[in-house]
VOPAGU-2260 file (C-alpha; in pm, 1 decimal, decimal comma):
REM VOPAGU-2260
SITE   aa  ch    i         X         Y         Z
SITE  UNK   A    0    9126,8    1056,5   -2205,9
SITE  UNK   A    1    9363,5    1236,6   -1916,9
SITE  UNK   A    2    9377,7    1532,7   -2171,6
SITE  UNK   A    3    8995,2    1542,5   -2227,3
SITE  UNK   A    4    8933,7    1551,2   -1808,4
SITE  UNK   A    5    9181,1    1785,1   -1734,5
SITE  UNK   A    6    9016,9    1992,3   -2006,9
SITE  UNK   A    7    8724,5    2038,6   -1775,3
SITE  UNK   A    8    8909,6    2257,4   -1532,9
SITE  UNK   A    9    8876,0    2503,6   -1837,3
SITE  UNK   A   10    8574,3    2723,9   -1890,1
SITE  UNK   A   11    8567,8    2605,4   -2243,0
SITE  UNK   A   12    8637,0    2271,0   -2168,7
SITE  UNK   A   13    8356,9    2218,8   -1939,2
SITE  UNK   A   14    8120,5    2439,8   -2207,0
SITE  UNK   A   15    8200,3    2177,2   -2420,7
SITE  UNK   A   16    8135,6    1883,9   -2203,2
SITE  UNK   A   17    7800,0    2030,2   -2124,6
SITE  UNK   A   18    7690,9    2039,6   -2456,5
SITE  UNK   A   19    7794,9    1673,2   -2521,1
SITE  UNK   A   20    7586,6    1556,9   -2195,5
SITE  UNK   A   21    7309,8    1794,9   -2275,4
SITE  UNK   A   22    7277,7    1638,3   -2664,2
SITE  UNK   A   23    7268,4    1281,4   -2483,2
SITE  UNK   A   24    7032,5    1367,5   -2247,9
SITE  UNK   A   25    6830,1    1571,8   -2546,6
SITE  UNK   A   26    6852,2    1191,3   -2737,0
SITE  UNK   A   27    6772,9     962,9   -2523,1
SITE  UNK   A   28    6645,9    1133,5   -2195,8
SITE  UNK   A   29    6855,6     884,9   -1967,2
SITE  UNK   A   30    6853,8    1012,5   -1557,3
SITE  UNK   A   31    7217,9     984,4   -1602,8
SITE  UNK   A   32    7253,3    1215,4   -1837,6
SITE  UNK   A   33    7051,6    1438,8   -1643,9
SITE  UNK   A   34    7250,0    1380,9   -1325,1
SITE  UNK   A   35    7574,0    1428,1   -1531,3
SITE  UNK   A   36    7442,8    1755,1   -1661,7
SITE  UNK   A   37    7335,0    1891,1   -1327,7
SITE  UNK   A   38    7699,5    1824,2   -1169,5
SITE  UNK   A   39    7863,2    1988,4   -1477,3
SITE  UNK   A   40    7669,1    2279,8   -1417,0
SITE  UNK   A   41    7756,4    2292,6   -1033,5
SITE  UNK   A   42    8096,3    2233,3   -1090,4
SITE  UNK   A   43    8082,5    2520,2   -1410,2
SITE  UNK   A   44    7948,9    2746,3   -1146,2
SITE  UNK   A   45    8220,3    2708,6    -885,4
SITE  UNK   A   46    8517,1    2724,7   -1153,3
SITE  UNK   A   47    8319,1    3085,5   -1323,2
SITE  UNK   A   48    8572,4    3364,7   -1321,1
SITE  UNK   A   49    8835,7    3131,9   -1109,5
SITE  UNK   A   50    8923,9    2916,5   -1401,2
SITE  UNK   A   51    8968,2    3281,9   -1612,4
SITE  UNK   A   52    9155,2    3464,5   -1371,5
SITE  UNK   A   53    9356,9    3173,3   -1260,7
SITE  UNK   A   54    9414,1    2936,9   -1547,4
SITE  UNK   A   55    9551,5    2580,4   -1437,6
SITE  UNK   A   56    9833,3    2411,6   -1653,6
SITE  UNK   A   57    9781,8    2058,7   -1743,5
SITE  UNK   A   58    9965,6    1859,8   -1913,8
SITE  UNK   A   59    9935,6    1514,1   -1963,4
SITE  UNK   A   60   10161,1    1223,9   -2122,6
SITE  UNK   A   61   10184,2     854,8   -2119,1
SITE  UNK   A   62   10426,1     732,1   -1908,7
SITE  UNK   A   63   10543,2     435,7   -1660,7
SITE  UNK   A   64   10436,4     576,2   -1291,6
SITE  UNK   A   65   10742,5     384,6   -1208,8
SITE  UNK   A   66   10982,4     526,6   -1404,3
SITE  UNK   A   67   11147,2     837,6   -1241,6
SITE  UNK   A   68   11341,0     908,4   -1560,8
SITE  UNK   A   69   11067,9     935,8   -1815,0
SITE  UNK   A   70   10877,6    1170,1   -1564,4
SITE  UNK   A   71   11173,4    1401,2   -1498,3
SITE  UNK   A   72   11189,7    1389,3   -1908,4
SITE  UNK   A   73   10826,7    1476,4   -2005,2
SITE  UNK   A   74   10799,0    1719,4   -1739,1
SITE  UNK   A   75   11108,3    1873,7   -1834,8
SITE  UNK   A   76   11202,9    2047,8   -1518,2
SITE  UNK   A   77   10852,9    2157,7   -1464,3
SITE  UNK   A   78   10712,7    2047,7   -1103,7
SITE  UNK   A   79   10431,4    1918,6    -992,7
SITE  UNK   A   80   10149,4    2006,1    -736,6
SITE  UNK   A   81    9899,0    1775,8    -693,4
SITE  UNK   A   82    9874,1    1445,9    -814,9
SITE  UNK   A   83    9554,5    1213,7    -821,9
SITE  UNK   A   84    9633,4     829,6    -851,5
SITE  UNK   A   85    9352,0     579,0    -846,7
SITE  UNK   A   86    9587,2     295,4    -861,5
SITE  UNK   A   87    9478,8     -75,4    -977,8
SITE  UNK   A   88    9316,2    -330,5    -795,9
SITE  UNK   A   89    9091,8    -539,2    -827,6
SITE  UNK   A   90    8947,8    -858,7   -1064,5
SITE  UNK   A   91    9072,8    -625,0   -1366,9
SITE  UNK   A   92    9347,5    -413,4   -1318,6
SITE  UNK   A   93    9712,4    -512,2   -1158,4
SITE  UNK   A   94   10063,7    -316,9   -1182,2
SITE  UNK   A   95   10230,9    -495,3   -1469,2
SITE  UNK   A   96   10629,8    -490,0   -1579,9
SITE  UNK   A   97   10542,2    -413,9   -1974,9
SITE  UNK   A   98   10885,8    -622,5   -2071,6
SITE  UNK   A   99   10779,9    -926,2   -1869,5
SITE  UNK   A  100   10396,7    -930,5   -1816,5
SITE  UNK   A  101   10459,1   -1067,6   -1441,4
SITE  UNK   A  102   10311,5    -855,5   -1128,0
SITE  UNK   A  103   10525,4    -606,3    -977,8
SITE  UNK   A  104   10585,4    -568,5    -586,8
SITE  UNK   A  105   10587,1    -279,1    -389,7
SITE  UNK   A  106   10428,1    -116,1    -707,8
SITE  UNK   A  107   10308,6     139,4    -488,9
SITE  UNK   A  108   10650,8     274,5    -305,6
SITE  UNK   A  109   10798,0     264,5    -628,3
SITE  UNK   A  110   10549,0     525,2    -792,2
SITE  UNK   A  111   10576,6     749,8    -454,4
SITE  UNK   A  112   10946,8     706,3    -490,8
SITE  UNK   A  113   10943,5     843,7    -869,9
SITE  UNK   A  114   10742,2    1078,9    -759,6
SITE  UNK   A  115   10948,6    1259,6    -535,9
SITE  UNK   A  116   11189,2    1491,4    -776,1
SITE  UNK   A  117   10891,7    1656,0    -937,5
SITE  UNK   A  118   10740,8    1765,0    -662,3
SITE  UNK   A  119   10748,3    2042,5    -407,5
SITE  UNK   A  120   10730,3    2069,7     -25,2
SITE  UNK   A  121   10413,1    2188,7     -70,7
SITE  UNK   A  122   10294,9    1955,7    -320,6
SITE  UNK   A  123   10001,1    1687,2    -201,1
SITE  UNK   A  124    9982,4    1358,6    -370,3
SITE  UNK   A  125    9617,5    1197,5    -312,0
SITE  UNK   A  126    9688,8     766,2    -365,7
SITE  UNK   A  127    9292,8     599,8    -392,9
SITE  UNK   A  128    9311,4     224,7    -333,8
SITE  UNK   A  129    9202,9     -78,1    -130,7
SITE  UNK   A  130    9276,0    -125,0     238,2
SITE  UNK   A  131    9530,6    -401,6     165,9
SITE  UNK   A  132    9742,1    -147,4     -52,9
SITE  UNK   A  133    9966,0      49,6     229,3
SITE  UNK   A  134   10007,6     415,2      69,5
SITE  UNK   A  135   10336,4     493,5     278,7
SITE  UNK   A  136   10685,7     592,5     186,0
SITE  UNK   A  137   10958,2     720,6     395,1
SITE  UNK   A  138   10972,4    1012,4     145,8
SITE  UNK   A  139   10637,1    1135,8     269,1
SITE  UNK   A  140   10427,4    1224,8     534,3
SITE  UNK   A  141   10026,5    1104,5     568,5
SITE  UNK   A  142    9817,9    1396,8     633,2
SITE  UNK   A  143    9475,5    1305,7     575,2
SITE  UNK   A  144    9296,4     942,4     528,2
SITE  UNK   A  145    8944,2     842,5     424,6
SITE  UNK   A  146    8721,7     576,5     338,7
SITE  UNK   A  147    8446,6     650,7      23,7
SITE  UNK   A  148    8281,4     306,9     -43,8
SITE  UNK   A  149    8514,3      -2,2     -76,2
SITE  UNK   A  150    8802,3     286,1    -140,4
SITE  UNK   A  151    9096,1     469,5      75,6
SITE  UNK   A  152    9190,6     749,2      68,1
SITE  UNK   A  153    9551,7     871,3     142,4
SITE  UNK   A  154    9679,9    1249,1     146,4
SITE  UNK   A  155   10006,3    1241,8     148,2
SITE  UNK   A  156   10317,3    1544,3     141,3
SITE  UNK   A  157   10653,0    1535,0      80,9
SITE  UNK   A  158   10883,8    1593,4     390,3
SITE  UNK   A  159   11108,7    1793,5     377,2
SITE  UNK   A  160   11475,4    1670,6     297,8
């Protein structure tokens, strides 16, 4: 699914995506579909020629957000700059330890913390969550915050050293 979003930064991904919404909407004529459609074009007219002359490299893998090691090993030595993270919360999502099952704390520190050896001072990390989750690490700086609906919004950057 990560593969098939990021492919929509692509000219030809985003063709393609339009002609899957466009066949839905042709089938069953939903408002939706039409609403999709009309945002895929918007967004197919402000990547045009930028998405040609300036390809973006994606790459995605499953992986433990939590794990520093296996993200230094599937990015090979590759860094990173930007990273989106919607991170659970809620009825139906939690941060889980996949050996024991039981809630993890401080979930969130320990992803920023793994984070921090693939990216750049430049790099921005942008954490969406709930108002009781604290998006904060001593490894970054907050440079933006925002509220859209029930969600915040946290931009943060590496500091430096």
């Amino acid at each position: 699914m990560a593969q098939q979003n990021l492919g929509l930064l692509s000219v030809n991904g985003l063709d393609k995506r339009i002609s899957e919404i466009s066949e839905m909407f042709r089938l069953y004529g939903k408002r939706s579909h039409k609403e999709a459609l009309d945002s895929a074009h918007r967004l197919g007219h402000r990547i045009g020629t930028l998405a040609e002359e300036y390809p973006l490299e994606t790459r995605a893998f499953q992986a433990s957000a939590l794990d520093r090691g296996v993200l230094l090993e599937n990015l090979k030595g590759v860094t990173v700059d930007v990273v989106f993270v919607d991170v659970p919360y809620g009825l139906h999502s939690e941060w889980r330890n996949a050996d024991s099952g039981f809630e993890l704390d401080n979930s969130l520190w320990r992803m920023l913390n793994a984070l921090l050896d693939v990216l750049v001072p430049t790099s921005v990390v942008a954490v969406v969550s709930e108002k009781r989750q604290k998006a904060s690490h001593e490894g970054y700086q907050r440079i933006e915050h925002f509220q859209v609906g029930k969600r915040r919004v946290v931009l943060l950057k590496p500091t430096a050293g």
